[in-house]
MMTF fields as JSON, N, C-alpha, C and O atoms, coordinates in Angstrom:
{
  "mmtfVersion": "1.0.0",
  "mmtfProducer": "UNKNOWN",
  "numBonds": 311,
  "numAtoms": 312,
  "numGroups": 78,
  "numChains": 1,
  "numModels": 1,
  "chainsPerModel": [1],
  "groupsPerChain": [78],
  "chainIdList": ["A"],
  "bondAtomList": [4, 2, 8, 6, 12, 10, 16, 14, 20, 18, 24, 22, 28, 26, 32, 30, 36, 34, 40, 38, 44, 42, 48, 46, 52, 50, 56, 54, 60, 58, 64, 62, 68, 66, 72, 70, 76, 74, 80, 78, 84, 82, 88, 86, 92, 90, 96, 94, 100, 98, 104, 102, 108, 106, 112, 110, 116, 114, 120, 118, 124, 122, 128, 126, 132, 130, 136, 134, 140, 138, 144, 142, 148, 146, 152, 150, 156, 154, 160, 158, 164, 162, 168, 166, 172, 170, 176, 174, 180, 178, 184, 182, 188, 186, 192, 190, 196, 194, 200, 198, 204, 202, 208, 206, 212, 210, 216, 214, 220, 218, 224, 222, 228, 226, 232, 230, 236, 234, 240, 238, 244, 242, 248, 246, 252, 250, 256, 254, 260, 258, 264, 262, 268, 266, 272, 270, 276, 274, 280, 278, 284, 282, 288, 286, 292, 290, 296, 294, 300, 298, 304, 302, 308, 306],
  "bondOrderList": [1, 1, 1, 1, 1, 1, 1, 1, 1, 1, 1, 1, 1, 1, 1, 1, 1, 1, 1, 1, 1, 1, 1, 1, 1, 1, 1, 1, 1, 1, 1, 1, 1, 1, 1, 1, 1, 1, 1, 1, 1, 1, 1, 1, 1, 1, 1, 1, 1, 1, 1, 1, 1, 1, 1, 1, 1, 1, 1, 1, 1, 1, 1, 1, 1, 1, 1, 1, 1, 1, 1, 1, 1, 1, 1, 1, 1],
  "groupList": [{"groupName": "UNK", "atomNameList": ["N", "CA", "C", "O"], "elementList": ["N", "C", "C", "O"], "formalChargeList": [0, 0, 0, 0], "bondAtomList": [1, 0, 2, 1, 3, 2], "bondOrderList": [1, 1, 2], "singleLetterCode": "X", "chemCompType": "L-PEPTIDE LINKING"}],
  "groupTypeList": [0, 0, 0, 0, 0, 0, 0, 0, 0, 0, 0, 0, 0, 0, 0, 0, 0, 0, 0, 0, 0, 0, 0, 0, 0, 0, 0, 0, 0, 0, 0, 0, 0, 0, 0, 0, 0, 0, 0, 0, 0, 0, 0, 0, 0, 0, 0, 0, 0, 0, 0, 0, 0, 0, 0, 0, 0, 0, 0, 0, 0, 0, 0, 0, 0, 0, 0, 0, 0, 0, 0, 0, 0, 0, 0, 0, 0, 0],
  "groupIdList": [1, 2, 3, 4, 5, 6, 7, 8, 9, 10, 11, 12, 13, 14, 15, 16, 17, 18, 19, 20, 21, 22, 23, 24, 25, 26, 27, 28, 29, 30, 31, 32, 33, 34, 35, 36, 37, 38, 39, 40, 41, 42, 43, 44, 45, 46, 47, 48, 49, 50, 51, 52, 53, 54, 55, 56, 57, 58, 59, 60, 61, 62, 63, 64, 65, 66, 67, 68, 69, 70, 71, 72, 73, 74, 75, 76, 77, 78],
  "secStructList": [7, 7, 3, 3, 3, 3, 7, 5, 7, 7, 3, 3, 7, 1, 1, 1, 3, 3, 7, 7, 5, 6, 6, 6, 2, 2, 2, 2, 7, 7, 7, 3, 3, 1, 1, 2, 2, 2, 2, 2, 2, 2, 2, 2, 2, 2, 2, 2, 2, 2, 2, 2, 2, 2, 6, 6, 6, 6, 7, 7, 7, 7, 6, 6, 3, 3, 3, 3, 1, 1, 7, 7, 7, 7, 7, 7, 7, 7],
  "xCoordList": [64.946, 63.765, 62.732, 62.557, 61.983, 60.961, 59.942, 60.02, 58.697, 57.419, 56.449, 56.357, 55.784, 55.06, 53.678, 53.464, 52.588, 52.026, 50.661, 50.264, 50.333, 49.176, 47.454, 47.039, 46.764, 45.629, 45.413, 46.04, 44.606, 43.92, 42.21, 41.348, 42.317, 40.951, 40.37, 40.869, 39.456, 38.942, 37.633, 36.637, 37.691, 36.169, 35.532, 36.173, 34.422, 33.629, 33.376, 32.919, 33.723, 33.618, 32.531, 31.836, 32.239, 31.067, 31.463, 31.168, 32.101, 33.048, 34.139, 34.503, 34.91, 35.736, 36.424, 35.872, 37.028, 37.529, 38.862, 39.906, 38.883, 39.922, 40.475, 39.754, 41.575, 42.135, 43.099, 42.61, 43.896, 44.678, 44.706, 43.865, 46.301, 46.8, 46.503, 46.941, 45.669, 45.655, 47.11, 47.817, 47.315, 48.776, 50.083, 50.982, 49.827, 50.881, 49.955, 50.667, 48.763, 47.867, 48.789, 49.634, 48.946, 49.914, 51.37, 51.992, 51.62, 52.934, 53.165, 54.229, 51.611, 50.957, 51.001, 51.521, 50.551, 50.239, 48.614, 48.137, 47.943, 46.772, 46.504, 47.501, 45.285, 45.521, 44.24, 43.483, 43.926, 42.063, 42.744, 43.898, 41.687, 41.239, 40.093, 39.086, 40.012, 38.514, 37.401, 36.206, 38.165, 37.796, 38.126, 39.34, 37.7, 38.025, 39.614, 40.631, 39.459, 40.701, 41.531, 42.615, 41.605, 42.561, 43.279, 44.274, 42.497, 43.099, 43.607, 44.781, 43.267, 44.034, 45.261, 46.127, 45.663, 46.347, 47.558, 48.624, 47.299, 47.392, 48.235, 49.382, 47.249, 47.605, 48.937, 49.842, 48.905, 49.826, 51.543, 52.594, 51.302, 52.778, 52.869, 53.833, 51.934, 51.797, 52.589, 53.718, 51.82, 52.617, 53.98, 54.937, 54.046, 55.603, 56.628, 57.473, 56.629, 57.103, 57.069, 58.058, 56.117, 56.264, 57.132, 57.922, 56.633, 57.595, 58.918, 59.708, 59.114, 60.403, 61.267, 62.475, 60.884, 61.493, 61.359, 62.346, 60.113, 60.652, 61.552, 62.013, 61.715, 63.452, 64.406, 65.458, 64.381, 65.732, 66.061, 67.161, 65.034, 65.253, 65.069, 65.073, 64.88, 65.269, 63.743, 63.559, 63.094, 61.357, 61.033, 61.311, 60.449, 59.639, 58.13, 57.384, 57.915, 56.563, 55.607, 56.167, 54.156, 53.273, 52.718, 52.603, 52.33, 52.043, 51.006, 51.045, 50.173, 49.737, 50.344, 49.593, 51.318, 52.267, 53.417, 54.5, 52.552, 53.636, 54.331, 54.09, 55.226, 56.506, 57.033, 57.505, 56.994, 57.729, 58.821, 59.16, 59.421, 60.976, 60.872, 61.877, 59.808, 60.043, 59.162, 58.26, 59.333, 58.437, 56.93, 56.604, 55.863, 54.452, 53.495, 53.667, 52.535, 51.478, 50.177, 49.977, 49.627, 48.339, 47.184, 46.942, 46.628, 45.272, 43.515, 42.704, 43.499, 42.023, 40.783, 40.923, 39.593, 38.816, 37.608, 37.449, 36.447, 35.702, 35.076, 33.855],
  "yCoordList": [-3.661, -2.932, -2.97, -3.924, -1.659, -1.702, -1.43, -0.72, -1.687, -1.843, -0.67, -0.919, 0.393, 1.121, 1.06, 1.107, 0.925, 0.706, 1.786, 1.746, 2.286, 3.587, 3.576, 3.524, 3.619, 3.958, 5.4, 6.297, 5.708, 6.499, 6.763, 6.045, 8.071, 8.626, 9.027, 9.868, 8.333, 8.999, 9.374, 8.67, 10.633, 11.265, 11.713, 12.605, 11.612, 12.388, 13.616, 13.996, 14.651, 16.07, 16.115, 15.124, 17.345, 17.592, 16.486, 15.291, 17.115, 16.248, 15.519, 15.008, 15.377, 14.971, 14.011, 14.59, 13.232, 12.38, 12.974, 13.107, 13.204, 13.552, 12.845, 12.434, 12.543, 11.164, 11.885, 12.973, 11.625, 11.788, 10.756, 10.069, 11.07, 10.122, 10.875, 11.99, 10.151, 10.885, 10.677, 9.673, 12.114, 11.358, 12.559, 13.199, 12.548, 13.029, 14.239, 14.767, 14.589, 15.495, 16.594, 16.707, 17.648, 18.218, 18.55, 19.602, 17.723, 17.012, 17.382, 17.655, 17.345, 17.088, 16.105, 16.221, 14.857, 13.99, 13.309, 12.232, 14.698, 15.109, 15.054, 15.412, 14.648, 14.854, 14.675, 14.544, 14.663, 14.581, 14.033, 14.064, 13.548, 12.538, 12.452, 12.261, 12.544, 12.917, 11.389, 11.389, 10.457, 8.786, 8.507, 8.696, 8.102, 7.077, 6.59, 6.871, 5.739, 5.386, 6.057, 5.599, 7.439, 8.196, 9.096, 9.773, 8.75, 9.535, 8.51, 8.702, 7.508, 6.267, 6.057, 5.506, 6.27, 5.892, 7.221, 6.834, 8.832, 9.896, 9.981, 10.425, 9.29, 9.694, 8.585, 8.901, 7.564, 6.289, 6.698, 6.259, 7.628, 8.44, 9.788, 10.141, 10.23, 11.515, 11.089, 11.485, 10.248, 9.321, 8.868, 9.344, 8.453, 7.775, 8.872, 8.644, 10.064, 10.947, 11.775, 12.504, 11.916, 12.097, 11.791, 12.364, 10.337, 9.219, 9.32, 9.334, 9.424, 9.675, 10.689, 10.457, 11.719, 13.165, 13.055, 13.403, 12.559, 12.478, 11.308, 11.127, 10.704, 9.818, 10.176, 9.957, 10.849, 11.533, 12.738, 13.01, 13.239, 14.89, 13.989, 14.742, 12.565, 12.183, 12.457, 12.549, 12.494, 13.247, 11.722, 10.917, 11.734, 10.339, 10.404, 11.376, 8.743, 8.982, 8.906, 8.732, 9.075, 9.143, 7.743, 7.033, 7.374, 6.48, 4.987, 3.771, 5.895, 5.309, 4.61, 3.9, 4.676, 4.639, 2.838, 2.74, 1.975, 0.686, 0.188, 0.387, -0.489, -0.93, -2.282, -3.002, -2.689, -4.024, -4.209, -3.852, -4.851, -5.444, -6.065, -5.979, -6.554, -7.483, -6.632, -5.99, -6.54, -6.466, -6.804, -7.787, -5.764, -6.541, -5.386, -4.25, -6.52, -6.036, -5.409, -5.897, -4.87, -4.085, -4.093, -2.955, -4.904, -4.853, -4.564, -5.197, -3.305, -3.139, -3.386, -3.144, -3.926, -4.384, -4.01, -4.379, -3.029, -2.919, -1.687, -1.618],
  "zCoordList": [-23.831, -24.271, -23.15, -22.392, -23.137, -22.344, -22.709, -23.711, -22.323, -22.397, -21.697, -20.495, -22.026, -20.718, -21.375, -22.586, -20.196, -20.202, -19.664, -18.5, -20.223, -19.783, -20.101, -21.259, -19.212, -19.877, -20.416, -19.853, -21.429, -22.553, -21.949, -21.443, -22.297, -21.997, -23.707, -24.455, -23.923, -25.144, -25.346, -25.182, -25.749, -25.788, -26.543, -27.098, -26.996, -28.219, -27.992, -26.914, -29.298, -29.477, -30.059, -30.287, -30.387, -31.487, -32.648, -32.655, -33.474, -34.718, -34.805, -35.864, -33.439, -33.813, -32.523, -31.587, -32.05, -30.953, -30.023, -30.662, -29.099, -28.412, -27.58, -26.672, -27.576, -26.924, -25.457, -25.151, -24.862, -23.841, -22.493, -21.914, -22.305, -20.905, -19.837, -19.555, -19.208, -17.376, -16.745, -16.67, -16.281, -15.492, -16.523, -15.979, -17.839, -18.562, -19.63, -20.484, -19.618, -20.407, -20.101, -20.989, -18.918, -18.671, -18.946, -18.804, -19.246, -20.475, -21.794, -22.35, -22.378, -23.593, -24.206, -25.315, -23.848, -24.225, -24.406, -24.049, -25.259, -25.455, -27.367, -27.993, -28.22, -29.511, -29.569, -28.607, -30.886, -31.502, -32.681, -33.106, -33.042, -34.65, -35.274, -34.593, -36.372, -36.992, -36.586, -36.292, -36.693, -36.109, -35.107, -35.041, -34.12, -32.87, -33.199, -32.566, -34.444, -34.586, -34.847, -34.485, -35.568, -36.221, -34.314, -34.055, -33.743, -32.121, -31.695, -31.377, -31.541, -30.539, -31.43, -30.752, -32.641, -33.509, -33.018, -32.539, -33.179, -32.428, -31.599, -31.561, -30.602, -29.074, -28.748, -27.976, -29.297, -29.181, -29.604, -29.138, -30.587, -31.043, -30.017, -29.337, -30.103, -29.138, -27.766, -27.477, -27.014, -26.064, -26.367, -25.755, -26.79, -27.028, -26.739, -25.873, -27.395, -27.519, -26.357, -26.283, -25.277, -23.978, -23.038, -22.287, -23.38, -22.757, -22.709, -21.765, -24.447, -24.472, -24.23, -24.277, -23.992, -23.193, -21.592, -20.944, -20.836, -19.7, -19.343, -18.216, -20.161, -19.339, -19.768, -19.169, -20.949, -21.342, -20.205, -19.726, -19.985, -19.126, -17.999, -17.025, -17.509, -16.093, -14.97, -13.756, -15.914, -14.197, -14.513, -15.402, -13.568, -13.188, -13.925, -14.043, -14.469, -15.328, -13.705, -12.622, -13.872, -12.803, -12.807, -13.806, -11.354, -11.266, -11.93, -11.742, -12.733, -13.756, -14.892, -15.56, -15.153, -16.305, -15.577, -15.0, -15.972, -15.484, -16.787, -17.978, -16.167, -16.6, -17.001, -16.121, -18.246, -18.291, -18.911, -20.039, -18.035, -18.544, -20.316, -21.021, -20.772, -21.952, -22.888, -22.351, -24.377, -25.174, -24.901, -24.236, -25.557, -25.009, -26.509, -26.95, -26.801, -27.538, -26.916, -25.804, -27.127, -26.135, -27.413, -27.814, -27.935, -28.22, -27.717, -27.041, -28.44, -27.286, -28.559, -29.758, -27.879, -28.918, -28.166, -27.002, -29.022, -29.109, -29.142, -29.287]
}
């Protein structure tokens, strides 16, 4: 199992939060949420699902995007 690891851009709309990966937005790995949380929550499947098509179709993720060999939790607080 592997681990990837990306930062998230998240931004306030008028109404609503828009989340996205620098590096893979282009991709579409872009989403909104009516809450902060309801986008990071979003963008975290949105991602995955990126992820998971460019290694199946074989392109290289961008350099932003690191890599661990082991399982890993990513808690962000605040």
């Amino acid at each position: 199992m592997k681990s990837y690891i990306f930062p998230i851009t998240l931004e306030r709309d008028e109404d609503a939060w828009r989340a996205y990966v620098p590096g893979l937005e282009e991709k579409g790995a872009a989403t909104w949420g009516q809450t902060k949380e309801e986008a990071l929550r979003n963008i975290q499947e949105v991602a995955q699902m990126v992820i998971e098509v460019l290694i199946e179709d074989g392109e290289p993720l961008p350099p932003t995007v690191s890599i661990s060999e082991q399982p890993m939790v990513a808690i962000s607080v605040g």
